[in-house]
N, C-alpha and C positions, 0 to 999 in steps of 0.2 A: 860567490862572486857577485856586486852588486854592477847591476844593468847601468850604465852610461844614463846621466841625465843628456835628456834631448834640448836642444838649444831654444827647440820651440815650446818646450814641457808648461812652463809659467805662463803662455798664452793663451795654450790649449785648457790650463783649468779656467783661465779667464773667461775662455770664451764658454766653456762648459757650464761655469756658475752664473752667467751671466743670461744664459737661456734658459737653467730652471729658470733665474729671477724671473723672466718673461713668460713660462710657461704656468710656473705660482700663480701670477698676477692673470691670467688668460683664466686658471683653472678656478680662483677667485669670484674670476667678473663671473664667468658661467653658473659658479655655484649662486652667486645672490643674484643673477638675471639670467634665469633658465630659457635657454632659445634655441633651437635649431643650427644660428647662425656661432651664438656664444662657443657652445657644444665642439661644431666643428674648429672654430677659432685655437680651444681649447687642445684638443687632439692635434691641429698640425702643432701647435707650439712644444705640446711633449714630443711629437716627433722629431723636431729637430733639437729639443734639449737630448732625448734620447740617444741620438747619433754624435752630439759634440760629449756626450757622456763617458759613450762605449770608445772613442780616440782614447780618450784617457786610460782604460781599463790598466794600462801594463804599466803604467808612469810608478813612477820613485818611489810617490809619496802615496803610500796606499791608505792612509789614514783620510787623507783629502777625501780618495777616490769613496773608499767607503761613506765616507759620509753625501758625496754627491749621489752618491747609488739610494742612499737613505731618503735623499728627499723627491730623487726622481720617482721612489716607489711611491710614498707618501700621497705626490700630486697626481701620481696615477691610481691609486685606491680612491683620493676623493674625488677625481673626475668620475668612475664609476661608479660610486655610490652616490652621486648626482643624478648621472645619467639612470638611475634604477628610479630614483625618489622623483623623476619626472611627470 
């Protein structure tokens, strides 16, 4: 039986995709301006792409999800191999 889409579902990936966008871009600036300040910058923004991520996890459309899963790991491997290459 397929789960009920939620009426807020199209929002929530919006708002999902829309904070990796912000968390890319944060983990970005960090990697070519290495700072303490970047760094942290970089970390709260995957934090909160993290948490608009995992709302998603049960939705519909797992295709999406996997792929958002894909690049929230992505921008969390290269914030870490950043912060190693410091």
């Amino acid at each position: 039986m397929e789960r009920p889409q939620s009426i807020h579902e199209p929002n929530q990936f919006t708002e999902a995709s829309s904070a990796l966008d912000k968390a890319e871009n944060a983990v970005a600036q960090a990697q070519s301006h290495t700072s303490d300040t970047s760094l942290r910058q970089a970390e709260n923004s995957l934090e909160h792409a993290t948490r608009a991520v995992q709302e998603i996890q049960e939705a519909q459309n797992q295709i999406a999800v996997e792929r958002l899963n894909k690049r929230l790991e992505s921008a969390e491997q290269t914030l870490s191999e950043t912060r190693r290459t410091q």
